[in-house]
The first five atom37 places (N, CA, C, CB, O) and aatype in JSON, in Angstrom:
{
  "aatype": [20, 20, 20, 20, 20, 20, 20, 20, 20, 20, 20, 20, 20, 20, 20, 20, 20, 20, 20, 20, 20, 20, 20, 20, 20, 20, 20, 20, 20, 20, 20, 20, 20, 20, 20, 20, 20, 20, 20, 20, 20, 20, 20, 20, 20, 20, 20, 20, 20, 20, 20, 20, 20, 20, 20, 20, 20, 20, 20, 20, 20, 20, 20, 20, 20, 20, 20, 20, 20, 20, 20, 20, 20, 20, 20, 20, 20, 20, 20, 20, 20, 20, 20, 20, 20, 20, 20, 20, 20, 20, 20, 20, 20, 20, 20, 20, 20],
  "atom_mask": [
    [1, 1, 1, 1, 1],
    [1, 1, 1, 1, 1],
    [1, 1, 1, 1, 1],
    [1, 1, 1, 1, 1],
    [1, 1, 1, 1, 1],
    [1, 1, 1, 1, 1],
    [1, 1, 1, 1, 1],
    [1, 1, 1, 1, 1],
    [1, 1, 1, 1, 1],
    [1, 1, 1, 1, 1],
    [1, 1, 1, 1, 1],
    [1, 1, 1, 1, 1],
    [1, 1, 1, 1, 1],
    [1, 1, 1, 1, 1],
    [1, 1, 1, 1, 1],
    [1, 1, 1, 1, 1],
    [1, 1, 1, 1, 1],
    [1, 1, 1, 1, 1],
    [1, 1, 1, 1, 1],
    [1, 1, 1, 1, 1],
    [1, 1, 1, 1, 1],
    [1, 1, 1, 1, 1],
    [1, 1, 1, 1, 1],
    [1, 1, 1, 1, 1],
    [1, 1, 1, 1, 1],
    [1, 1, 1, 1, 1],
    [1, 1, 1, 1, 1],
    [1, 1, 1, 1, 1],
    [1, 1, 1, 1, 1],
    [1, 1, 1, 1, 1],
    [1, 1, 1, 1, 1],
    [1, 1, 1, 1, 1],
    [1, 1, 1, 1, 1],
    [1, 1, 1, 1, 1],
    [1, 1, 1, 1, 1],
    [1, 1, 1, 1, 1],
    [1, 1, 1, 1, 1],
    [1, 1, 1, 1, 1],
    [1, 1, 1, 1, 1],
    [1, 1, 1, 1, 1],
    [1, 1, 1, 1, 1],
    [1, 1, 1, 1, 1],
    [1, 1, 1, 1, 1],
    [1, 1, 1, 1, 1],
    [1, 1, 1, 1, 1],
    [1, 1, 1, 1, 1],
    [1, 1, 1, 1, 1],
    [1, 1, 1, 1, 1],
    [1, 1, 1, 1, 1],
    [1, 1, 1, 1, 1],
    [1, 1, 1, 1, 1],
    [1, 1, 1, 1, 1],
    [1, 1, 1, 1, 1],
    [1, 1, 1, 1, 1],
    [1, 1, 1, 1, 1],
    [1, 1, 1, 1, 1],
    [1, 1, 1, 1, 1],
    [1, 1, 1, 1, 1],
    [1, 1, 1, 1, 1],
    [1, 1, 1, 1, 1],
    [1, 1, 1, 1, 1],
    [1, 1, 1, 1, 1],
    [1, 1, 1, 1, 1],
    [1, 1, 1, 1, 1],
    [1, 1, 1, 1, 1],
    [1, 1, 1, 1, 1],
    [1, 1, 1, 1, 1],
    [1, 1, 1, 1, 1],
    [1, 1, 1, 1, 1],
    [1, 1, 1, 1, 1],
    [1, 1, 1, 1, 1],
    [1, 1, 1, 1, 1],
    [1, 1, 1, 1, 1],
    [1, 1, 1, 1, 1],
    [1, 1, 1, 1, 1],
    [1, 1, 1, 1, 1],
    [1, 1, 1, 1, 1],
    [1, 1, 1, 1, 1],
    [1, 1, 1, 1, 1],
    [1, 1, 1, 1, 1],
    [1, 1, 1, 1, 1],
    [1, 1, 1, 1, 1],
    [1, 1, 1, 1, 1],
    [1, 1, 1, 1, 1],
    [1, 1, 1, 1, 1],
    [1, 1, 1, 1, 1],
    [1, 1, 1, 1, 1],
    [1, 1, 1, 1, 1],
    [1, 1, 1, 1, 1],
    [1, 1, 1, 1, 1],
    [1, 1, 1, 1, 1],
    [1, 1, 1, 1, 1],
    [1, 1, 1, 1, 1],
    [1, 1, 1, 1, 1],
    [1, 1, 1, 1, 1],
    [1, 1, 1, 1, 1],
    [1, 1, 1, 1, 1]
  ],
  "atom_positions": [
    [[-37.69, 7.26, -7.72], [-37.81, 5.85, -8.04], [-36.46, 5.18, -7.82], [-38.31, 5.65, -9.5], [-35.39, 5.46, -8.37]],
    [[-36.69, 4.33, -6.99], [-35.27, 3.37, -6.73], [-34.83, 2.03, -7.88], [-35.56, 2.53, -5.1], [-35.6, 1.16, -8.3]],
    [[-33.63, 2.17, -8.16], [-33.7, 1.4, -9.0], [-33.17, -0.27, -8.01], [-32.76, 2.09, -10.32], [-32.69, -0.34, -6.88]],
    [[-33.47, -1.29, -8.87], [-33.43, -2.65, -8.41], [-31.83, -2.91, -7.99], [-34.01, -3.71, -9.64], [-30.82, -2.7, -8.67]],
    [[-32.0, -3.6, -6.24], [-30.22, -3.67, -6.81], [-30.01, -5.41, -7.67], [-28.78, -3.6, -4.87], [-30.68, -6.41, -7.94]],
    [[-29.05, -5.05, -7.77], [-28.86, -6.41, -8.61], [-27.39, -6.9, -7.73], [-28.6, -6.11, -10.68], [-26.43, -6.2, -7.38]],
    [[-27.66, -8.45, -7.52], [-27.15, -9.74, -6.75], [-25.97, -8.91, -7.45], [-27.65, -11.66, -7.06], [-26.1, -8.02, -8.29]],
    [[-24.32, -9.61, -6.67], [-23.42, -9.9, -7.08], [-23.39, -11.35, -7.92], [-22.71, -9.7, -6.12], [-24.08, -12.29, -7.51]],
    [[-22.58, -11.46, -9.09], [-22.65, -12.42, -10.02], [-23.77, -12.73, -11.06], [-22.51, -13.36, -9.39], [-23.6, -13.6, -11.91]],
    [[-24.69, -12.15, -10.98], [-25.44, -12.09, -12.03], [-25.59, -11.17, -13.08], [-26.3, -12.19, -11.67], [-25.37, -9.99, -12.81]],
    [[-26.06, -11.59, -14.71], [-25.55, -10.97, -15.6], [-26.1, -9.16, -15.13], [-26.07, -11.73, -17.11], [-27.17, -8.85, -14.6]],
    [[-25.35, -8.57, -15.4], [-25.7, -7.12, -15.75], [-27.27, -6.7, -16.27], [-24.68, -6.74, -16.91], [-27.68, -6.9, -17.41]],
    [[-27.89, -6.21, -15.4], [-29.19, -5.62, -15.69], [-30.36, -6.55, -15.23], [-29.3, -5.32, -17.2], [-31.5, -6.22, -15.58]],
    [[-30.17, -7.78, -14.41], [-31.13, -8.26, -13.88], [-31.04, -8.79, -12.28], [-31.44, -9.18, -14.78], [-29.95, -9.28, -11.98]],
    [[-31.77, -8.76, -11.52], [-31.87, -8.82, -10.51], [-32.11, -9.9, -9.79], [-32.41, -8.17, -10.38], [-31.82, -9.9, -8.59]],
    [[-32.66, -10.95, -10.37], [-32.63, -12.71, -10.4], [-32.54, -13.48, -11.39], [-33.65, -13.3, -9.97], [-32.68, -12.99, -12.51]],
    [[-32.32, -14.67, -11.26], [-32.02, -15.78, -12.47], [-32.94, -16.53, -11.69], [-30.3, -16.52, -12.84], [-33.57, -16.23, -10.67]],
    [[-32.89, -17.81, -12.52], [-33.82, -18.74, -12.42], [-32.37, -20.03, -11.73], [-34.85, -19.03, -14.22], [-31.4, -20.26, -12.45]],
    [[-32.51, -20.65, -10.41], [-31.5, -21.35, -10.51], [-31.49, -22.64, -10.75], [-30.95, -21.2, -9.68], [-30.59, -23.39, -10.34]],
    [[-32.57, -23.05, -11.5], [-32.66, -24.55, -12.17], [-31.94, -25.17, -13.19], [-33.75, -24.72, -12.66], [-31.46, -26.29, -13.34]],
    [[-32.02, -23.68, -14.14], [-31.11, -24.03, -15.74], [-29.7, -23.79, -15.07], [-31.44, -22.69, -17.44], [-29.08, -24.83, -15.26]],
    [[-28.87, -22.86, -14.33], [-27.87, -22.38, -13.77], [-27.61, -23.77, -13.21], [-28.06, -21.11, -12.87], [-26.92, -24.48, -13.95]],
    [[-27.91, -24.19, -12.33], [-27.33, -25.59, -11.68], [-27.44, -26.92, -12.58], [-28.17, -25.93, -10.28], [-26.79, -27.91, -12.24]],
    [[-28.46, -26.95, -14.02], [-28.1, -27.55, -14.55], [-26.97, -27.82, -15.47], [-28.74, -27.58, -14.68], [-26.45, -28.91, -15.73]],
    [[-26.74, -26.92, -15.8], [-25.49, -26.05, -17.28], [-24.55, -26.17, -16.07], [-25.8, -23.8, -18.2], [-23.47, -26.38, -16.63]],
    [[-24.34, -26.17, -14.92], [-22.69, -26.73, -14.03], [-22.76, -27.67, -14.45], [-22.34, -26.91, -12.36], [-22.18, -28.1, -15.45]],
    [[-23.94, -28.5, -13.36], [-23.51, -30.03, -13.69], [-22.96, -30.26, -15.13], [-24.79, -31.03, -13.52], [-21.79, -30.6, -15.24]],
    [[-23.93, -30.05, -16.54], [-23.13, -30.64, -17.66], [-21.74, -30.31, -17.64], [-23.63, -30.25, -18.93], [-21.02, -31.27, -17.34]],
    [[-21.09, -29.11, -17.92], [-19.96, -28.69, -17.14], [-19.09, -29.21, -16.31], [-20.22, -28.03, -16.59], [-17.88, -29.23, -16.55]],
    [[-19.64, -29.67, -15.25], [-18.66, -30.54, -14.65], [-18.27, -31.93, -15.31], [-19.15, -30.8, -13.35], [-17.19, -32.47, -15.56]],
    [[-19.55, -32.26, -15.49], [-19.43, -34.09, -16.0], [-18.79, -34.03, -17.03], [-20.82, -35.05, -16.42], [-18.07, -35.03, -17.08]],
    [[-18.6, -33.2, -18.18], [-17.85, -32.95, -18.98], [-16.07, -32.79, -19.04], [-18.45, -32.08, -19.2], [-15.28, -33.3, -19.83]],
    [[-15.83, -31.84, -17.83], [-14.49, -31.81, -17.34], [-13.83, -32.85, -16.74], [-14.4, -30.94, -16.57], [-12.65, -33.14, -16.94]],
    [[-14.59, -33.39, -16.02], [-14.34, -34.55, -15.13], [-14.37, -35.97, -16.27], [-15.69, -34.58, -13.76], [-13.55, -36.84, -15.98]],
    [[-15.13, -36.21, -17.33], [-15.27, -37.13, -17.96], [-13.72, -37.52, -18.9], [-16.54, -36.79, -18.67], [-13.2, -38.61, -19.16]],
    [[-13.26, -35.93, -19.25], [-12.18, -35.63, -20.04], [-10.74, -35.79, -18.61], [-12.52, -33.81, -20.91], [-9.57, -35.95, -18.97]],
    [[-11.03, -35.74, -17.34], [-9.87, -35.78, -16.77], [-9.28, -34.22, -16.25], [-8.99, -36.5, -17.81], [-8.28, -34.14, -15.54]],
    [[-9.91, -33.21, -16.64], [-9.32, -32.04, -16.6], [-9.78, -31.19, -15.47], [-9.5, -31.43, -17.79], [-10.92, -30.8, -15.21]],
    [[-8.19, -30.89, -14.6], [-8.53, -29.94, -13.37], [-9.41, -28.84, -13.57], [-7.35, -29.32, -12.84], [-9.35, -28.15, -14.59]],
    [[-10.46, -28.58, -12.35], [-10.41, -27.53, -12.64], [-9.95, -25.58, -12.8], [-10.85, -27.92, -12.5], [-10.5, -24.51, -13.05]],
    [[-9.04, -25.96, -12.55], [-7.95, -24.7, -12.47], [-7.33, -24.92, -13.96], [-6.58, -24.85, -11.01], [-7.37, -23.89, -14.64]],
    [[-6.85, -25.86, -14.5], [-6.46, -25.94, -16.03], [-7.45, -26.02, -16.72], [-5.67, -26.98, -16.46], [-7.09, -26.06, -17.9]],
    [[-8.8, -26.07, -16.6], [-9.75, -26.15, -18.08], [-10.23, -24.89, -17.55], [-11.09, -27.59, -18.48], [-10.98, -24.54, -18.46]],
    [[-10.3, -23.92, -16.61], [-10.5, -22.45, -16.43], [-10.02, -21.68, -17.19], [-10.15, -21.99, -15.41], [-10.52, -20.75, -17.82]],
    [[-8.33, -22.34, -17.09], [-7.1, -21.53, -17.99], [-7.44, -21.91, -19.63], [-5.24, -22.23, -17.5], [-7.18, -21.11, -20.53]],
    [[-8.02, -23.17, -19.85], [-8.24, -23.08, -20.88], [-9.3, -22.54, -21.66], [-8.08, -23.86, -21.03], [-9.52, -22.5, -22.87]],
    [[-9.76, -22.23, -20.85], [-11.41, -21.52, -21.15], [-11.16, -20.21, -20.91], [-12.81, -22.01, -20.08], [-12.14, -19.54, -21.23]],
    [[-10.08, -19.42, -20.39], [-9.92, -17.66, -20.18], [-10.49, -17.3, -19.41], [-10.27, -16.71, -21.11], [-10.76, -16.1, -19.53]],
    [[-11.18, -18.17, -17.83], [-12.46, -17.57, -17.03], [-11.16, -17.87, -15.84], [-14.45, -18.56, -17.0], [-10.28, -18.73, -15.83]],
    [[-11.45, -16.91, -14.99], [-11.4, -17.2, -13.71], [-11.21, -18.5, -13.1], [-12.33, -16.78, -13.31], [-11.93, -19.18, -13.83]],
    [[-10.82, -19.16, -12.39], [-10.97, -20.5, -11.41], [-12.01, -20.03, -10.5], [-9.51, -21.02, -10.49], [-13.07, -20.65, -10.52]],
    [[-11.93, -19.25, -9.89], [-13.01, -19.22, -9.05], [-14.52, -18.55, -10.08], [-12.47, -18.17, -7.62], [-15.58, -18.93, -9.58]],
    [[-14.68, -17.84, -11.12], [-15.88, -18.01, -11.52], [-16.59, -19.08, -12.54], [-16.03, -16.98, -11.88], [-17.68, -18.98, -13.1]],
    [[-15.66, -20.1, -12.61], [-15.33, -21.45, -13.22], [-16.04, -22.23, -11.97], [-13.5, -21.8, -13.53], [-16.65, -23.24, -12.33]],
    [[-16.06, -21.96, -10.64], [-16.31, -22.78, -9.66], [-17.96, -22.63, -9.22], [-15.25, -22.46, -8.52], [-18.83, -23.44, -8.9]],
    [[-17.9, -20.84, -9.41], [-19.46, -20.1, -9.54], [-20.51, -21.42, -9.91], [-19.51, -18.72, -11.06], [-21.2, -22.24, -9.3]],
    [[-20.01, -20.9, -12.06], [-20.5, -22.24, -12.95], [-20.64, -23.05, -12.35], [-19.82, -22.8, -13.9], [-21.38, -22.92, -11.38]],
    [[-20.08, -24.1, -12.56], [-20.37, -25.16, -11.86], [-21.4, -25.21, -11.25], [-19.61, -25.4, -11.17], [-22.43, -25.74, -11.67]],
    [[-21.23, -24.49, -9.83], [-22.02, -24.77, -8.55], [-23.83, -24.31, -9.13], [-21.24, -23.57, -6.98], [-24.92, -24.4, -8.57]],
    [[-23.4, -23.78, -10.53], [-25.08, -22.93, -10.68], [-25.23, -21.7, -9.9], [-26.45, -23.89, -10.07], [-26.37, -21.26, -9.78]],
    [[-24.29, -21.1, -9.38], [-24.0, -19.77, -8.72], [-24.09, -18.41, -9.55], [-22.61, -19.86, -8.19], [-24.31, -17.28, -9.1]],
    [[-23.8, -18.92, -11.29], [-23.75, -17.51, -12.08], [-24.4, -18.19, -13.32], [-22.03, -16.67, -12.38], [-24.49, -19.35, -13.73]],
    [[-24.75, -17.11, -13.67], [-25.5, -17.46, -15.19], [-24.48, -17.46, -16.21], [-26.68, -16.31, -15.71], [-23.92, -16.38, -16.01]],
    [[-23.91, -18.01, -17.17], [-23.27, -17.76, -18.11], [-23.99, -16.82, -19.17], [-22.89, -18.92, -18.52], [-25.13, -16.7, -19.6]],
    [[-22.89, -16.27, -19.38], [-23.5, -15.6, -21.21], [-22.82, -16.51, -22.32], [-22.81, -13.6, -21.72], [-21.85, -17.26, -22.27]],
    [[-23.55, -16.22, -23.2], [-23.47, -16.58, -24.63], [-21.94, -16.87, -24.9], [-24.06, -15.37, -25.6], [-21.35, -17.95, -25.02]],
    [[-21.58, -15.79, -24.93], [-19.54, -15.7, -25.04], [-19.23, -17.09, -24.21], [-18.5, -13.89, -23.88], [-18.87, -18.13, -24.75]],
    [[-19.48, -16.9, -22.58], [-18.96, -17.6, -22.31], [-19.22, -19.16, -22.59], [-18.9, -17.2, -21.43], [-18.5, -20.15, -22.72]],
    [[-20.46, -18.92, -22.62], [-21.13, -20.97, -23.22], [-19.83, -21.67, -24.06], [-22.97, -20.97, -24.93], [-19.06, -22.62, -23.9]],
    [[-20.07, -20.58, -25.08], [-19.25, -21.09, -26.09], [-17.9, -21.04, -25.8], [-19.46, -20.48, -27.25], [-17.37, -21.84, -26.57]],
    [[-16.81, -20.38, -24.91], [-15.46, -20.5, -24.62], [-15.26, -22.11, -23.7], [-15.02, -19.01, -23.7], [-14.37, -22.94, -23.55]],
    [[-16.45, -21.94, -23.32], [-16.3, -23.41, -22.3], [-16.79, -24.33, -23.2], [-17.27, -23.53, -20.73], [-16.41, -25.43, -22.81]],
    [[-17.42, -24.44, -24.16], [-17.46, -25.47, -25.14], [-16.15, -25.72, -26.1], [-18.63, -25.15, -25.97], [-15.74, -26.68, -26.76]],
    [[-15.66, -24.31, -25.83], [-14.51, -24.99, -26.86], [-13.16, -25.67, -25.95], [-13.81, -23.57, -28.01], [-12.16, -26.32, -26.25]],
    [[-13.7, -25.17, -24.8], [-12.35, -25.7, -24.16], [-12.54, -26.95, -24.04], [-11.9, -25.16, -22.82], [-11.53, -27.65, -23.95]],
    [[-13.97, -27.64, -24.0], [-14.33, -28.85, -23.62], [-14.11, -29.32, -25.18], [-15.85, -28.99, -22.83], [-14.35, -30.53, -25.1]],
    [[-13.83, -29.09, -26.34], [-13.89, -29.0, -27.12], [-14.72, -30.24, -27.55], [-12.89, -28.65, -27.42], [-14.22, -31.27, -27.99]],
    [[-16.63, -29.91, -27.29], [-17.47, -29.89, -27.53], [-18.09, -28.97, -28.45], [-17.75, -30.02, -26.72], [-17.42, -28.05, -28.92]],
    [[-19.76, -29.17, -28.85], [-20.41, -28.29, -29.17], [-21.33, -27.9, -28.43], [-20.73, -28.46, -30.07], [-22.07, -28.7, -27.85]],
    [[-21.45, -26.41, -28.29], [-22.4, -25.6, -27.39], [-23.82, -26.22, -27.88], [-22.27, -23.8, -27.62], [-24.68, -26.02, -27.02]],
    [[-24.17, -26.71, -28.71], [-25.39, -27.83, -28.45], [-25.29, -28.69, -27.72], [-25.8, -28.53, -29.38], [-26.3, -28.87, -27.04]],
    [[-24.3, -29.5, -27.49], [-24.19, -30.58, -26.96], [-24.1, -30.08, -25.65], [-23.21, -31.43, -27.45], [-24.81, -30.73, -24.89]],
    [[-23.55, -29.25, -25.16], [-23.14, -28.67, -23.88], [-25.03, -28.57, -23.02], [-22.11, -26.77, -24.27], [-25.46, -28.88, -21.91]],
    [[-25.63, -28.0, -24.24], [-27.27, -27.06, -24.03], [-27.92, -28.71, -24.04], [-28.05, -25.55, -25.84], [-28.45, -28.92, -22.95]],
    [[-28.0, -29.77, -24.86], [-28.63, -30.5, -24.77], [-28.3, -31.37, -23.44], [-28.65, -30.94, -25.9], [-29.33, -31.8, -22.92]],
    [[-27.17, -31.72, -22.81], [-26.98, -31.95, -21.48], [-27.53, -31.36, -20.56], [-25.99, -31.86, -21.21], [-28.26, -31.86, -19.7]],
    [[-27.12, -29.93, -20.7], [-28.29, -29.11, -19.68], [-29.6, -29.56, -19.29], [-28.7, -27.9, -20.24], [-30.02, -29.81, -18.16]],
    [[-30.39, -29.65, -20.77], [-31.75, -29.85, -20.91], [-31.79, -31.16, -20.4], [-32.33, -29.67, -22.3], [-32.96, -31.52, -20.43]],
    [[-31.19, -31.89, -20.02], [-31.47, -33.46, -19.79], [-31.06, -33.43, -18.17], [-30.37, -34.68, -20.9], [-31.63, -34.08, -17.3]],
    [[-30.26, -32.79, -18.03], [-30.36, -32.62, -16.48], [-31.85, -31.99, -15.78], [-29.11, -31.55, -16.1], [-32.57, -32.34, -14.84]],
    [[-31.84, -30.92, -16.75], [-33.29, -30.65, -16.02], [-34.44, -31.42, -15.8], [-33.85, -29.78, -16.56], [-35.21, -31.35, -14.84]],
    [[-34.47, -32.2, -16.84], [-35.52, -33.07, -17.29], [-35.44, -34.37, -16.44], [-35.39, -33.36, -18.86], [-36.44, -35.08, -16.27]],
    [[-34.26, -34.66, -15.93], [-34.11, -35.84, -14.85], [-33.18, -35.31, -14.04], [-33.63, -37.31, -15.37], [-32.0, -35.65, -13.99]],
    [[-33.78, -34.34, -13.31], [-32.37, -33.81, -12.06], [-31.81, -35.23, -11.22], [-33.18, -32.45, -10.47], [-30.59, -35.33, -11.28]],
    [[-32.17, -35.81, -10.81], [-31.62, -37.18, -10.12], [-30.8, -37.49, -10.66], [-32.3, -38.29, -10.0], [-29.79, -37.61, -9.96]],
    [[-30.59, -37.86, -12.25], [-29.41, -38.61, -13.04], [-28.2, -38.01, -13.5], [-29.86, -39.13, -14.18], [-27.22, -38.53, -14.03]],
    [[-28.62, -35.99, -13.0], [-27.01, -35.09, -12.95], [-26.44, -35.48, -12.02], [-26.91, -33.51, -12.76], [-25.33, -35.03, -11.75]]
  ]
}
């Protein structure tokens, strides 16, 4: 029995994501960084991620985990609700992300 391979950048142990919520959770993400003024290479650093898997995000390229939701909420120093309820509103009107 072969096991599944699994994409580069996606979480550990699954083999696809869904890329609707993923490209929504950038956009909030971005509009967030960008709203505050902040490069993104310095709100990476402030968040402990990578610049380039900071760019992933964004683009909806990687799924975040949990940990990370919340490191990027604090860097945005938001709340990871608020971060999730943006999400959800992007999805809900992709045109107006």
């Amino acid at each position: 029995m072969q096991k599944p391979t699994i994409q580069p950048g996606r979480p550990a142990g699954t083999s696809t994501y869904e890329s609707a919520p993923a490209m929504a959770f950038g956009q909030a993400v971005r509009a967030a960084r960008v709203a505050q003024a902040i490069a993104q290479d310095e709100f990476a650093a402030l968040a402990g991620i990578s610049r380039s898997h900071m760019g992933k995000i964004e683009r909806g390229e990687h799924v975040p985990t949990l940990p990370l939701i919340l490191k990027i909420s604090m860097a945005l120093k938001i709340s990871a609700a608020e971060l999730i309820a943006a999400t959800e509103s992007n999805l809900r009107n992709p045109t107006e992300a």
